[in-house]
N, C-alpha and C positions, 0 to 999 in steps of 0.2 A: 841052241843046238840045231845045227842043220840036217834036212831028212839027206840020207845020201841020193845021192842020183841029179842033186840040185845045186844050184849058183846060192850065196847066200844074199836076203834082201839085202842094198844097201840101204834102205832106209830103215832109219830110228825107229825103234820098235814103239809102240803106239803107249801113250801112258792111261794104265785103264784110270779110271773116274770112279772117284770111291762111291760106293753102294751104302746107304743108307738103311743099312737090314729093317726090312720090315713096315718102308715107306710103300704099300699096295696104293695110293691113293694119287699117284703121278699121272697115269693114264685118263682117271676120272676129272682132275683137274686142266688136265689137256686139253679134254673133252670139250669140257664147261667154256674153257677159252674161244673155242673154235665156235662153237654154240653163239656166244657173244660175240664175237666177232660179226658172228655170220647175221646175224639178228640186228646188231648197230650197221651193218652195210643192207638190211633190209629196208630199215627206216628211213636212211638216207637216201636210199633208190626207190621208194617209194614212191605211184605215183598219182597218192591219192591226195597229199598234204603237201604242200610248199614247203620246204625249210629254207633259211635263208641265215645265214650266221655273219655276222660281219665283227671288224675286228671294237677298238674303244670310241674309236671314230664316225664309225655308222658307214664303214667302206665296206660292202660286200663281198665276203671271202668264200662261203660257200652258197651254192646255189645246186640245189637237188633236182633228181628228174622231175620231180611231182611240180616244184616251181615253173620249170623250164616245159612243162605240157599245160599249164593253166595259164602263163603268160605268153608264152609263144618265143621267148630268149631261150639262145642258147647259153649257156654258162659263162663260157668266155667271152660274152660280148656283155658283161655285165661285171664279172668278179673285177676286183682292184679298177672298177671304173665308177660304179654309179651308189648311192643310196639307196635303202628302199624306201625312203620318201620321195625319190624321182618316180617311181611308178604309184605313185598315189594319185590319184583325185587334190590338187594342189588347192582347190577350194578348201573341200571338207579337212585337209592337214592345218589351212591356217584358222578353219572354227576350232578344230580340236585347239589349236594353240591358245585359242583365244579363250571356250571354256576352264582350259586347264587353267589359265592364269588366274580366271575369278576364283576356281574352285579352290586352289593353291595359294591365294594371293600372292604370289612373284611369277613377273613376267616371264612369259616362256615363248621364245623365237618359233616362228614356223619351220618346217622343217624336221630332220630325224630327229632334234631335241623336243617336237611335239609328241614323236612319238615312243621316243626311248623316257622320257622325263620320270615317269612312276617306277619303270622296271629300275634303272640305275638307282635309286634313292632304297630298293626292295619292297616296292608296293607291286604287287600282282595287278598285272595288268593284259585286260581283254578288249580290243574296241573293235569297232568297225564302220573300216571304210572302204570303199570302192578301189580298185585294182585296175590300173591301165594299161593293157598288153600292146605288143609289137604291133600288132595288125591296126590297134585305135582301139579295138573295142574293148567293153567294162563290163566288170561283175563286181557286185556287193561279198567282202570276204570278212570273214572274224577271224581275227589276227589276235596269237597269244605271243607276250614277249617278255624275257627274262633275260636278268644282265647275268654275261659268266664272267666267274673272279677265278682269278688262280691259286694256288694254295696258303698262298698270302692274303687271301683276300681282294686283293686289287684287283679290278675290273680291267677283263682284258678283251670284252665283245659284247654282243648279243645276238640272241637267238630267236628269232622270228617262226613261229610254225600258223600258217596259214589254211583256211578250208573254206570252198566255194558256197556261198550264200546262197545264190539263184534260187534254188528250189526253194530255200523257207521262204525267203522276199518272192515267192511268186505265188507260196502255199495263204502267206501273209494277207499280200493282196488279193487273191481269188474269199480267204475267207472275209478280211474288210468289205468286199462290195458283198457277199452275199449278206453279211450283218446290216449294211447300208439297205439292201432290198428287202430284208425283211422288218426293218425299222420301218420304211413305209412303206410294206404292207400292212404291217400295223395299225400305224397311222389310218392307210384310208380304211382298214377292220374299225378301225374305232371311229371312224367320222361315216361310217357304211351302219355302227350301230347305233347310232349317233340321230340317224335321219333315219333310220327306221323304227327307233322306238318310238319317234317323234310322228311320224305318219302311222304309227299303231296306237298312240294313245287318245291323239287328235277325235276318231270317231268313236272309241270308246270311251270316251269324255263325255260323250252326249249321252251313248246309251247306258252309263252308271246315273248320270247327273238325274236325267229327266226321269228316271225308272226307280232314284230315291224320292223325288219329289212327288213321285204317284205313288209310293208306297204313304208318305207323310201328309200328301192335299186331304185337303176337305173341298166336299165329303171324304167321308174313309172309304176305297176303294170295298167293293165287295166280295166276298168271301172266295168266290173261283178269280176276279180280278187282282185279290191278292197273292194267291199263289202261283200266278202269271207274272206279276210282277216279281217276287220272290226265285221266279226259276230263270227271269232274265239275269236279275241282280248275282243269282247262283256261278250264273255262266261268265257274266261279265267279270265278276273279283276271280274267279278260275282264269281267265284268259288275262287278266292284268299279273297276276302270282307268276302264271308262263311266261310270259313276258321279262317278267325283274327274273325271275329265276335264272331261262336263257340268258339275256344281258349280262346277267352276275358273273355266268360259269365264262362268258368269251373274252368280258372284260378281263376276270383273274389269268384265265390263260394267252393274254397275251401283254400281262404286264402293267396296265391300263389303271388296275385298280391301287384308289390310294388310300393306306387306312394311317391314322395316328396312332401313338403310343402312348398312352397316359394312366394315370391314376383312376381304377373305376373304381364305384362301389360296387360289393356286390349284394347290399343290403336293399340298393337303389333299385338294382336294374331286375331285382327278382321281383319285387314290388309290381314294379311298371312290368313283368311278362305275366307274375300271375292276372292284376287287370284284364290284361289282351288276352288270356286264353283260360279264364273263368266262366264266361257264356259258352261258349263252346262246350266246355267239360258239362256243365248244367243240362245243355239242350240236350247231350248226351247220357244223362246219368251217369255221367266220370267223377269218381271222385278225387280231389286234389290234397294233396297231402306238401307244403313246402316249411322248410328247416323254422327255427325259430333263433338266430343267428343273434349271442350276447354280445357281441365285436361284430363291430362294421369293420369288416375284411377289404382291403383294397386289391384289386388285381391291374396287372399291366396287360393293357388291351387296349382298343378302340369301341369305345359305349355301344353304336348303334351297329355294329356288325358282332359285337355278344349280343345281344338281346338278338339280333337275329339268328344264330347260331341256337340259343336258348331255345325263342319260341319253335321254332323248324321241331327242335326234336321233342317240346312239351306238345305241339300239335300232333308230330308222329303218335305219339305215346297214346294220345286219345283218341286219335282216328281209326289206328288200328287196335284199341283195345276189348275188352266185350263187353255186353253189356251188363252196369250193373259192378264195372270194375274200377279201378283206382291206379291215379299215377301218384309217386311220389318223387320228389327232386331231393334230395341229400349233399349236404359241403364235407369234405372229410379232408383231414391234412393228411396228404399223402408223402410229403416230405418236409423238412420245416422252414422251406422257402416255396412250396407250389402246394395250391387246391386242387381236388377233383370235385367234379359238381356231377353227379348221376343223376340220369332222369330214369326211372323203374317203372313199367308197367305191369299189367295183369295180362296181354295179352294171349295170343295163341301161341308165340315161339316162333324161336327159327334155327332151322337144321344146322348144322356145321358149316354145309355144304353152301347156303344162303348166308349165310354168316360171312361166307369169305368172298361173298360177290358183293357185300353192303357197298360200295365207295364206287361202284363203275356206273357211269353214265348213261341216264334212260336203262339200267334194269330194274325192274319193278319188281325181282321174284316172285314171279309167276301170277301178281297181284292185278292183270291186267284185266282181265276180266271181273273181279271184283268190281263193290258197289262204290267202292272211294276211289276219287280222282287225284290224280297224281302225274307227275312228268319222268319220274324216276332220278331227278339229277339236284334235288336236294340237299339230299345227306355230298353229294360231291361238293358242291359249292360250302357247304361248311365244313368237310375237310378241308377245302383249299384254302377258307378263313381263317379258321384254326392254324394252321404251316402259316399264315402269313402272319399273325398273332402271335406267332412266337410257342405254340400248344399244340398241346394231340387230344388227337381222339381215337375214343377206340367202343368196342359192344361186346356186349355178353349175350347169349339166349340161350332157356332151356325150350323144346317145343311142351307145350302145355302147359307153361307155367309161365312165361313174358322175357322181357329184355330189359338191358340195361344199357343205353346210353353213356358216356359219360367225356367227360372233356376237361383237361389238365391246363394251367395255366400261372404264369409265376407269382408269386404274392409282391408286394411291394408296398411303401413305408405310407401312412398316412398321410394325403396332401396337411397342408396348412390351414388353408383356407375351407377344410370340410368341417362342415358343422355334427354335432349330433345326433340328431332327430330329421325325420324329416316331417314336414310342413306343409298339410293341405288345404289350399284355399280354395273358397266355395266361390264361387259363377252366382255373384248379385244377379237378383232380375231387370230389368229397364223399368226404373221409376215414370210414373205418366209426368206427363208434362217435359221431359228430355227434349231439349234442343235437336233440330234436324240437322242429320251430320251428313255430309255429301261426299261419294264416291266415283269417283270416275274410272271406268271401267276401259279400257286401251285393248282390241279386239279385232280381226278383220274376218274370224269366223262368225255367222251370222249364228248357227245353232248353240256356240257356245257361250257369245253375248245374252242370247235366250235365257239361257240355263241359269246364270247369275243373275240375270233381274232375277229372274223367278225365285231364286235364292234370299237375294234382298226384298224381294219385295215384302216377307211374311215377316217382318219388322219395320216396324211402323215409324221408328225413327232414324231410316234410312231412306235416303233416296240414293238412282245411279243415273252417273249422266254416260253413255256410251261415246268412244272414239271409233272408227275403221282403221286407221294409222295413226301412226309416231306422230306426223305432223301436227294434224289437228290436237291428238291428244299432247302434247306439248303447249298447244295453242289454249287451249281448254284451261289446263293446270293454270297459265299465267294469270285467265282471265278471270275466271271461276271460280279459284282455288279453293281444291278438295279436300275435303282433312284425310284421305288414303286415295293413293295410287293403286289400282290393280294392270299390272303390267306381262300383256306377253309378248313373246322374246322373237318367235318367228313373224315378223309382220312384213310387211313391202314395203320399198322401201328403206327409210331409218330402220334398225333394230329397235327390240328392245331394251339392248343394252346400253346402245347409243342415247337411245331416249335418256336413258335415266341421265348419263352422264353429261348431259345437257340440262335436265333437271336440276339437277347437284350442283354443277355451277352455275343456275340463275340464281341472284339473292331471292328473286321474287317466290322459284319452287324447291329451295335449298332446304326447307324447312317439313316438307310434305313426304310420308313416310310411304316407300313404294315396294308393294308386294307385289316379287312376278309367280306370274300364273302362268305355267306353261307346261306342252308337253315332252319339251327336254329334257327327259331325267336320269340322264347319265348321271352317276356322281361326280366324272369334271363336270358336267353342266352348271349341277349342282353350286360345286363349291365355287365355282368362276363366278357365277351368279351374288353370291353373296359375297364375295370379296370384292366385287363390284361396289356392293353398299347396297344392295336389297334389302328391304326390314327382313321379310321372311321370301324363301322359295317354298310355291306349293307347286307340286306338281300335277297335272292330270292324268287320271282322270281324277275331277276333285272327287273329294269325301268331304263332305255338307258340315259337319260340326267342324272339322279340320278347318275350311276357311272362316266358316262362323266365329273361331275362337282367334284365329289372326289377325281378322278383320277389329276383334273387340281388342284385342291386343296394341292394334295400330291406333285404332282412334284412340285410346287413352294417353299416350305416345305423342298427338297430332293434339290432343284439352290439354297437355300438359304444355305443351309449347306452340300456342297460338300464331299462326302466321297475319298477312294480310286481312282483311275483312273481303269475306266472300259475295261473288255481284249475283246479280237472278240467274237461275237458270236454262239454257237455252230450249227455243219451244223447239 
């Protein structure tokens, strides 16, 4: 029907489009299209990531902004022309070919087939290799690449998404060299503690050695002479404790220290701390109180760093307790694969507030002034033992009523070769009439050659014959032959670890059991030393019965298997 006044359209009236009553959701799906649309042209134009899509060939069909600003190609000077193995690092493409082929065992050609080979089969695949742009220069990229199939399945490209490496391979290296520089700082931290415990124990090797020997000469020193001698001996084991203590805590904290893991007892090692800290308790009127254990319990630890853990805090306990008080140690299972071992005292307590500063370095809370001597860094160094033992620790105190100690640790299966009981043997006296056994002593400090005669001397069936050096003392062993070597390690010249092993391959002194005596006592010194083939290491400053008892230890070692027949000894 036409409105009048008007010409009528010639055109065909329009066919409306049937309306789907009640479909609201055309709009919002619009929406969503455009949304996506606009999002997959975001990606693409992106130009933070490389995309790089090429068809089943490995011929590059699209190449995005993000490629075309990190490589420096334009798009069309690359699509339907090159691979993106042409812009690889051609080296690193044919190692990849080459690893993949071991990894894969079937040969895989250099080329996009090094680097399409995993995506095409549907193995996820991320590598990376170097990128070489238009201008020549390189960057390290990690490259993800996925084969696309069509709805068939059949592979009809792949898809390359790329991102600039530089920064981590520069964050990489900056951290490499600083791990490199603090590896040896390390190092010279440890060869720095190394040569200064060894220049700190050198003179107080003298001043323990000779200051026990006037506590035990005859005469017996006199009643004010002895407690001169008593206040040296005070100071000197004070400043040796300082000593291992510091060492302890720099060693642990810088990695240095090395402990084993093995099967202990803990029937053994209470044993041997009640020994060590029985006098102590006595001279103080402490009394000791330790478990009465029906099972020899084994724990996983390292022997001589429990017992030192142990004694540190059974000494604590009676150093700071009162007089007229009592410690006592307790094993309890606290779980049914881990012991806790508490040490309990009677002391005076400690606040909360001290409680929660226990474990920091050189704090003494507030104990500085007090009458016991301390470093305050302790209880640190056997937390650090403990963490490195695989154990915690931790303390209780009420004030007025004492603390508790205590230290957690995994249990673990009875060795095989542990026996029952343990078994103490008594220290025969020197029968008269005993053959004279000869020692050759290898020294180039004069005070502390001293100190060892005088040591040997008050056994009558020892003589010493002294070296200055390796050499002589080498020359000596051949001539002489000693039934025990006493050998120290810093000398001029040969060492003495060179010695020994000079030693060890003569047949003539292959036979002669050699104790170093030195003041290296790092524990590498230590265990280097005895992997060497040392009978024993003692360390300085000596302690008199310690070498007393190595020495008897050695020469029995040296009767039981006879070397040479020994010539006079030199005047």
């Amino acid at each position: 029907m036409s409105v009048p006044g008007t010409l009528p359209d010639p055109r065909p009236a329009p066919t409306a489009e049937p309306v789907a009553w009640g479909d609201t959701n055309e709009p919002a799906r619009r929406l969503a299209l455009l949304k996506a649309g606009a999002l997959q042209n975001a990606i693409l134009t992106s130009a933070n990531f490389s995309i790089i899509a090429t068809d089943e060939n490995g011929i590059i069909q699209l190449f995005n902004v993000g490629a075309e600003r990190m490589l420096g190609y334009r798009a069309d000077e690359v699509v339907n022309r090159i691979r993106p193995s042409d812009i690889h690092d051609p080296e690193e493409v044919a190692e990849r070919a080459r690893a993949l082929s071991l990894e894969l065992d079937t040969p895989i050609a250099p080329g996009f087939e090094a680097l399409a080979f995993k995506a095409s089969r549907g193995i996820e695949d991320i590598y990376e290799l170097t990128y070489i742009c238009r201008d020549g220069s390189r960057f390290p990229a990690i490259v993800s690449i996925t084969a696309l199939r069509d709805d068939h399945t059949d592979l009809i490209g792949y898809l390359l998404i790329g991102t600039d490496n530089s920064v981590r391979k520069r964050v990489e290296l900056e951290l490499n060299d600083a791990v490199a520089a603090a590896e040896k700082a390390n190092r010279a931290k440890s060869d720095f503690l190394s040569s200064m415990s060894h220049e700190l124990r050198t003179p107080l090797n003298a001043v323990l050695g000779f200051a026990q020997l006037l506590e035990t000469g005859s005469p017996a020193p006199t009643p004010g002479q002895k407690r001169s001698i008593e206040q040296i001996l005070k100071a000197g084991w004070y400043l040796l404790e300082l000593i291992n203590e510091v060492l302890d805590l720099a060693l642990i904290e810088s990695g240095r220290l090395t402990l084993s893991g093995e099967a202990v007892s803990l029937m053994e090692v209470m044993l041997e701390c009640r020994a060590m800290v029985e006098p102590q308790a006595q001279q103080r009127g402490i009394g000791l109180a330790f478990p009465r254990l029906t099972t020899n319990r084994y724990v996983m630890a390292d022997r001589t760093r429990l017992k030192q853990v142990l004694i540190n805090l059974l000494f604590n306990a009676i150093k700071y307790n009162q007089p007229g008080g009592h410690v006592t140690l307790e094993c309890t299972l606290c779980r049914s694969d881990a012991i806790r071992i508490s040490v309990r005292d009677t002391g005076a307590g400690l606040a909360p507030e001290q409680v929660a500063q226990l474990f920091q370095p050189f704090n003494r809370l507030g104990q500085e002034s007090g009458t016991e001597e301390g470093t305050g860094i302790g209880l640190v160094v056997t937390q650090r033992l403990m963490r490195l033992m695989g154990g915690e620790i931790g303390a209780n105190s009420t004030p007025g009523v004492g603390s508790e100690f205590w230290i957690e640790l995994q249990l673990t299966e009875t060795p095989q070769h542990a026996s029952g009981a343990l078994e103490l043997v008594p220290v025969a006296p020197v029968p008269h009439g005993t053959p004279l056994r000869t020692l050759l002593y290898v020294e180039d400090n004069p005070a502390n050659l001293e100190l060892v005669e005088q040591i040997i001397g008050r056994r009558s069936d020892w003589r010493l014959i002294g070296a200055a050096d390796a050499s002589v003392g080498i020359e000596f062993a051949r001539v002489y032959q000693p039934d025990v070597v006493l050998m120290d390690i810093n000398l001029p010249g040969i060492s003495g670890l060179e010695a020994l092993r000079i030693l060890q391959a003569d047949p003539v002194t292959a036979h002669i059991p050699v104790i170093a005596l030195s003041a290296n006592a790092v524990p590498r010194d230590v265990h280097k030393g005895l992997a060497a083939g040392f009978f024993q290491y003692i360390t300085k400053p000596i302690k008199v019965q310690q070498l007393l008892d190595a020495l008897d230890a050695a020469l029995a070692l040296s009767q039981a298997s006879p070397g040479p027949a020994a010539q006079k000894e030199p005047a």
